[in-house]
C-alpha positions in Angstrom: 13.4 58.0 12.0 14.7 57.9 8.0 15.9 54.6 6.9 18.6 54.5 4.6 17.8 52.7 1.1 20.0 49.7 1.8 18.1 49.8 5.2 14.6 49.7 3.4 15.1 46.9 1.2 17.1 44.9 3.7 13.9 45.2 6.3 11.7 44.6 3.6 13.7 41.2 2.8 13.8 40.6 6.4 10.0 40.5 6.7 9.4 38.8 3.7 11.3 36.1 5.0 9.0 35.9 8.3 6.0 35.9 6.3 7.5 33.0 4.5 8.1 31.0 7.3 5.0 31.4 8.6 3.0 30.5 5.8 5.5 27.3 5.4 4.7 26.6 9.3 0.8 27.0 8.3 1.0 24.6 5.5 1.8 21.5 8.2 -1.0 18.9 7.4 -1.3 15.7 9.4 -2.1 12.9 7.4 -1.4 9.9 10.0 -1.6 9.5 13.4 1.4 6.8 14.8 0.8 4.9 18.2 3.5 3.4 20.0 3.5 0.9 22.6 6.2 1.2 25.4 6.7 1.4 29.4 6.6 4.6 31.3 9.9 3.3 33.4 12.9 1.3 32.5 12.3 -1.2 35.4 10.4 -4.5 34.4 6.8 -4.7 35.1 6.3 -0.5 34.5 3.0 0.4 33.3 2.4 0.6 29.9 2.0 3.9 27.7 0.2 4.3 24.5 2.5 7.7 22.7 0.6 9.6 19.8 2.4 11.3 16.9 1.5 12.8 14.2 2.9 12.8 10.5 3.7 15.4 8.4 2.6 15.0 4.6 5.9 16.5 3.3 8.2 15.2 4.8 7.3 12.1 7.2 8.6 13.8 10.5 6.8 13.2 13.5 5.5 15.6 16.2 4.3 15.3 19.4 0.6 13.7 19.1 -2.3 13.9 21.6 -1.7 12.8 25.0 0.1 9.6 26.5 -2.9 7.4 27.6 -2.3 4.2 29.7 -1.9 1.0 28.0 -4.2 -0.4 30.5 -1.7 -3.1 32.0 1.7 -3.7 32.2 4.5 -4.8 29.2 2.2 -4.2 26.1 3.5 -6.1 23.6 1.5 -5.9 20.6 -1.4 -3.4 19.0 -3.9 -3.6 15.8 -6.4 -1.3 14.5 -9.8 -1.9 13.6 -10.1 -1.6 9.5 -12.1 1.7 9.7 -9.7 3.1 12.0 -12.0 3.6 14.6 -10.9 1.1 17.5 -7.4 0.2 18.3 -6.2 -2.6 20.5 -3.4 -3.4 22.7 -2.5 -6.7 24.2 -0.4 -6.6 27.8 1.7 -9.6 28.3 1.9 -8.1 32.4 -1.7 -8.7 33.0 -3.0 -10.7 30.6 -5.4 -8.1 29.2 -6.3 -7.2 26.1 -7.5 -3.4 26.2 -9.8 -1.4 23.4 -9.4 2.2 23.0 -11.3 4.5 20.1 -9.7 6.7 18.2 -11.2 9.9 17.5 -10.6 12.3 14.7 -7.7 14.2 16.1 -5.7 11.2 17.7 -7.1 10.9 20.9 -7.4 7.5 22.6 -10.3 6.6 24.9 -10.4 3.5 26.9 -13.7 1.3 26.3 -13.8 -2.0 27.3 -10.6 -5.2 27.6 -11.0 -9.1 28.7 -8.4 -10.9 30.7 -7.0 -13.8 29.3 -6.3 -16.7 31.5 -2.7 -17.1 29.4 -0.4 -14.4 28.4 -1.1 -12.5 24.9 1.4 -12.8 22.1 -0.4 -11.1 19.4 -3.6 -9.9 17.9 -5.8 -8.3 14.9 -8.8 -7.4 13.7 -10.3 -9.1 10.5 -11.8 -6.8 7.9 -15.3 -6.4 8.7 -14.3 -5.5 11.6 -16.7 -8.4 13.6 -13.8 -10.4 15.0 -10.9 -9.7 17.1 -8.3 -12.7 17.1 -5.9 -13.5 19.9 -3.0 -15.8 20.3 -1.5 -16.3 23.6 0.2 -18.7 25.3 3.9 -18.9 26.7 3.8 -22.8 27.7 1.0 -24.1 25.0 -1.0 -21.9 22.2 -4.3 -21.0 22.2 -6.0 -18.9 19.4 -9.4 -17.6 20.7 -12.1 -15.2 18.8 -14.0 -12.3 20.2 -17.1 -10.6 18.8 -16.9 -7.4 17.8 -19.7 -5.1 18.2 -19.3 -1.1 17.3 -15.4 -2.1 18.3 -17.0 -3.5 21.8 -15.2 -6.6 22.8 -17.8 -9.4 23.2 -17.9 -12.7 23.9 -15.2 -15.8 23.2 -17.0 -17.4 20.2 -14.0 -19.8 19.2 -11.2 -21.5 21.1 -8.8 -23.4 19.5 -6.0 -25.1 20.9 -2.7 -25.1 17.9 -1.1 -28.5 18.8 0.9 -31.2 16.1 -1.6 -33.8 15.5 1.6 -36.2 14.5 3.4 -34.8 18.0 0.6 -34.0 20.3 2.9 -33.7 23.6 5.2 -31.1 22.1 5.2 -27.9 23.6 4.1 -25.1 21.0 4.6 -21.6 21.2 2.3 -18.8 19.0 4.0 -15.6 17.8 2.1 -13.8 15.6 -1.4 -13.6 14.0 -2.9 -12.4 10.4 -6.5 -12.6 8.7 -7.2 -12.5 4.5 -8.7 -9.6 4.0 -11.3 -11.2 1.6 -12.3 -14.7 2.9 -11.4 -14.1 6.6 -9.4 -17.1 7.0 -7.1 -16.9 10.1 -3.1 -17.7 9.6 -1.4 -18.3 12.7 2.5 -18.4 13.6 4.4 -20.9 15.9 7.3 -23.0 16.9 7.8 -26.3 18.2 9.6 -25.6 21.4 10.3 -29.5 22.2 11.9 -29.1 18.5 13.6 -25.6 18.8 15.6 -25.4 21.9 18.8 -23.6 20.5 20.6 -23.2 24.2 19.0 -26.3 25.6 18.6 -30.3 24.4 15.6 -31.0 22.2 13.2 -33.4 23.0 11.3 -34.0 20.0 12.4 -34.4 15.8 9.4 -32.3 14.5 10.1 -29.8 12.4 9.9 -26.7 14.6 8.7 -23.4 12.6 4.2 -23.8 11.8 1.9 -22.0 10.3 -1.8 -22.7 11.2 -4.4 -21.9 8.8 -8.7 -21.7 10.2 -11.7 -21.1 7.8 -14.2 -19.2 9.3 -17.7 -19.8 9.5 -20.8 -17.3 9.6 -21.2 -18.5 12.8 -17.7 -17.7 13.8 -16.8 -21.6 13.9 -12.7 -22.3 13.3 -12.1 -25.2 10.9 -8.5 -26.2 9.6 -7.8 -25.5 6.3 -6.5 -28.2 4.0 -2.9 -28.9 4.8 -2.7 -27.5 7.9 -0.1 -26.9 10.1 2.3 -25.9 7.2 5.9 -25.9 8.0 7.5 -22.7 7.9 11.1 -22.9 8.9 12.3 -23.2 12.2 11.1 -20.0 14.2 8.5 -18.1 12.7 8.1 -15.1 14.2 6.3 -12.3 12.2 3.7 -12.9 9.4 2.0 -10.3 6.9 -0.7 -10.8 4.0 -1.0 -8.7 0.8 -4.1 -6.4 0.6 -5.6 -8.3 -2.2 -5.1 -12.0 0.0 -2.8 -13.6 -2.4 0.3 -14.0 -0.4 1.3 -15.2 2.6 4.3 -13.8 3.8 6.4 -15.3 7.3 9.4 -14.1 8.9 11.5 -17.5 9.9 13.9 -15.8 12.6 17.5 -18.3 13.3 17.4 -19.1 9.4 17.4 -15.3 8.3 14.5 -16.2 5.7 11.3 -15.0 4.6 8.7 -17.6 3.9 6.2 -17.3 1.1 3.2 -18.5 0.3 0.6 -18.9 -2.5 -3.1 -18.5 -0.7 -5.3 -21.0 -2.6 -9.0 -21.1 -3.2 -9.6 -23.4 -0.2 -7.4 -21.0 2.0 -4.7 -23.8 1.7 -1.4 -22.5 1.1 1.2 -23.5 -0.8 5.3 -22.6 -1.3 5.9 -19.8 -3.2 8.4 -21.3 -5.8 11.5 -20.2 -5.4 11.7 -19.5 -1.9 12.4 -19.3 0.7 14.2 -15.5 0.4 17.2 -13.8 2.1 16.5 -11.3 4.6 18.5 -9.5 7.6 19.8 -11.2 10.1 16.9 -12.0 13.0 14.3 -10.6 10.9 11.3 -9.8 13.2 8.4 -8.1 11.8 6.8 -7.6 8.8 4.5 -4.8 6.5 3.6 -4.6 3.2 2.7 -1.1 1.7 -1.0 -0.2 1.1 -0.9 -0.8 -2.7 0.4 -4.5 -2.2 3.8 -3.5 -4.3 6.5 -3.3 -1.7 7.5 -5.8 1.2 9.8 -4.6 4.2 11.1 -6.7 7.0 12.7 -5.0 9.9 15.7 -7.0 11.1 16.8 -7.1 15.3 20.5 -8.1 14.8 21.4 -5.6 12.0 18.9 -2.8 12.8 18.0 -2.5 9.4 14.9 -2.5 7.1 15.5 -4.8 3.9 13.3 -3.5 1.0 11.3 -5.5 -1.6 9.3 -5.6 -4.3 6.4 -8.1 -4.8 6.2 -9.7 -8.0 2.0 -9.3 -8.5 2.0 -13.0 -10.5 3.9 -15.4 -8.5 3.8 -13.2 -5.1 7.9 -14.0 -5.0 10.1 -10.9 -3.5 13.0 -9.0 -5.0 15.7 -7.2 -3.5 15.3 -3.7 -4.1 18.6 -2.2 -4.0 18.9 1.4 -4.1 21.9 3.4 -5.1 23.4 2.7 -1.7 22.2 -0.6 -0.5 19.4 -2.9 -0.1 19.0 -2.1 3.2 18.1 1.0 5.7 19.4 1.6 9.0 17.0 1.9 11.8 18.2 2.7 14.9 18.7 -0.1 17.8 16.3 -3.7 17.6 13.9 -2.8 15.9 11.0 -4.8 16.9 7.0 -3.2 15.0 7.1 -2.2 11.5 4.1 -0.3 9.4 3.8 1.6 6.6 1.3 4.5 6.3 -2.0 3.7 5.3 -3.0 7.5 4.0 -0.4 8.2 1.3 1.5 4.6 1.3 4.5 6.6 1.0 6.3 6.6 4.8 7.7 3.3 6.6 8.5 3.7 10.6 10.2 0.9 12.9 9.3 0.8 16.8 12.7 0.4 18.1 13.0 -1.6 21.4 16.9 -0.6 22.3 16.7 2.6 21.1 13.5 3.7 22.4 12.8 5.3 19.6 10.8 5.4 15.8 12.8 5.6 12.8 11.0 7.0 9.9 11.7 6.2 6.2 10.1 8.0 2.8 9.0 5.4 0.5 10.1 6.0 -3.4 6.8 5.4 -4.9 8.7 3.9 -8.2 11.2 1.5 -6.9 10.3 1.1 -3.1 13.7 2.4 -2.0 13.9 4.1 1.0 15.2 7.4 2.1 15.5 8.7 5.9 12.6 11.5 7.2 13.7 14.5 8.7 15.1 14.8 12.1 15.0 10.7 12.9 14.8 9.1 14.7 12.4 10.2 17.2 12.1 9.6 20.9 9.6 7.6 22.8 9.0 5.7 26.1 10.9 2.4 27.0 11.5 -0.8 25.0 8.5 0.1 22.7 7.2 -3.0 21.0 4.6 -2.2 18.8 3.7 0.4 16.1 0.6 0.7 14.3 -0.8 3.9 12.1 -4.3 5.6 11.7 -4.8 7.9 8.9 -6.0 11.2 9.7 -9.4 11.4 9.9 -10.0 13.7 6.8 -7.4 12.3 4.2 -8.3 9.1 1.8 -6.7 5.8 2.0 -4.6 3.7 -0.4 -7.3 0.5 -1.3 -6.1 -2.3 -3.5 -8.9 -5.0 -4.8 -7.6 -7.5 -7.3 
């Protein structure tokens, strides 16, 4: 059979473009791998799910990961990664277990080892050499307790320490989040005064609800108060995030819409970030700062949005970043978990609770704006809570020392 001219070149075209596309297909590299936490049902008490994804380096979309592995209880409702990426751990607020999976190369999650708490988890992280694992838990009082790490095996409790008000010592208190410095180890933790805060209900006490609690730790593991501490922190602090180089102290005060700074002093001792506190979205929630310590994002429940800013590397204090359209993103529905990849620094994803679903964002390297990925948002189980990221196994990391 003779093919006309037009015929040639037009076949010729044809497969030029197939060779394209699969040479564009081949060029796909993973640089993160993105665990969510959510439920395998939509009924209360299903169990929970671990979901894998995988990042593309050109464009942020997300793919399909390794294999949905159980969360090893029920309700997970908070996750943190081990600083070499090698262990990650998920807290389930159903049974009261905290559960440790590695992390292989490829994204693949192994179960190891958990502890059962005899109160419910709230929150939990890793300091950075990787020997501790801090919990908070609590739904009636708040308890922040310490476990050895060993290889990323969960040891023994080496510290317990009750978080009361020395000057109101019946008040109910009530943790929400947890962060470690990643040079001194110093533990920061977050918590209202529910006898205080009691917005649908009477109040039975006049403390001033929103806390921060700040613990030195010794060789030994030991937990002693820093100066100063409890510091107030608004009413209801409910997320809290520390810059890579452990300058700044950052907490999310829920009802007031604020973000609550803080200098991080020589002791450990904080202090108010002049200025502050600073505007956010409306029920801010959780909070990330970007590998390179330059950009701050809080993802906000009520307005389903990410408000974008940029950290002024003297005084710590945050500035609007408003790109050409706004000064904030939209996520899709409550967002609840927010990180930022840890390979380039350059994508920002929400776990959305509502939507049951991630929403991706591309980070402008220059100005910290933010741009929508490609195809978000993307699906996951239900009501996830939690979102943390593991760069791939061969890419570098963004490190920051000061």
């Amino acid at each position: 059979m003779k093919f006309s001219k037009s015929s040639q070149l037009f076949l010729v075209s044809l497969i030029g473009l197939l060779v394209a596309g699969l040479l564009t297909a081949c060029q796909i590299v993973t640089i993160d791998y993105v665990f969510v936490a959510a439920s395998a049902g939509n009924t209360s008490g299903s169990a929970g799910q671990i979901y894998t994804y995988a990042t593309d380096s050109q464009s942020g979309a997300l793919r399909t990961g390794a294999a949905t592995v159980s969360s090893g209880g029920t309700s997970p409702v908070a996750m943190a990664v081990s600083s070499d990426y090698n262990n990650l751990y998920v807290a389930n607020k159903g049974n009261n277990t905290v559960v440790h999976f590695s992390v292989s190369s490829d994204g693949v999650l192994t179960q190891v080892d958990s502890v059962t708490l005899s109160t419910t988890p709230v929150a939990l992280t890793v300091n950075a050499a990787s020997t501790y694992l801090y919990v908070v838990s609590g739904t009636s009082s708040a308890t922040l307790t310490e476990y050895a790490l060993s290889s990323g095996k969960i040891g023994s409790a080496t510290a317990t320490q009750p978080l009361s008000l020395s000057s109101n010592a019946g008040d109910t208190v009530i943790p929400t989040a947890v962060a470690v410095l990643p040079n001194s180890g110093a533990v920061y933790v977050t918590a209202y005064d529910q006898s205080a805060y009691n917005p649908s209900g009477s109040t039975t006490s006049s403390a001033n609800p929103g806390w921060v609690f700040g613990y030195t730790v010794a060789s030994g593991g030991a937990l002693t108060a820093t100066t100063g501490s409890p510091y107030e922190s608004g009413t209801k602090p409910v997320a809290i995030v520390i810059d890579p180089t452990g300058s700044f102290v950052y907490a999310a005060d829920y009802p007031n819409n604020e973000l609550v700074g803080y200098v991080v002093q020589s002791t450990n001792a904080l202090n108010f970030m002049v200025n502050g506190p600073f505007k956010t979205g409306n029920e801010p929630t959780a909070l990330t700062i970007d590998p390179r310590g330059k950009y701050l994002y809080v993802a906000n429940s009520l307005d389903s949005s990410v408000s974008s800013y940029t950290i002024t590397m003297s005084t710590g204090a945050p500035s609007t970043v408003v790109s050409a359209s706004s000064s904030t993103s939209t996520t899709d529905t409550l967002p609840m978990s927010i990180a930022v990849d840890p390979a380039l620094g350059r994508y920002v994803y929400t776990a959305n609770y509502v939507g049951n679903s991630i929403s991706g964002f591309r980070l402008a390297a220059d100005s910290g704006a933010l741009s929508t990925t490609q195809a978000t948002p993307y699906v996951t189980g239900a009501y996830p809570t939690a979102i943390v990221i593991v760069p791939h196994g061969n890419h570098a990391i963004q490190v920051v020392t000061r």
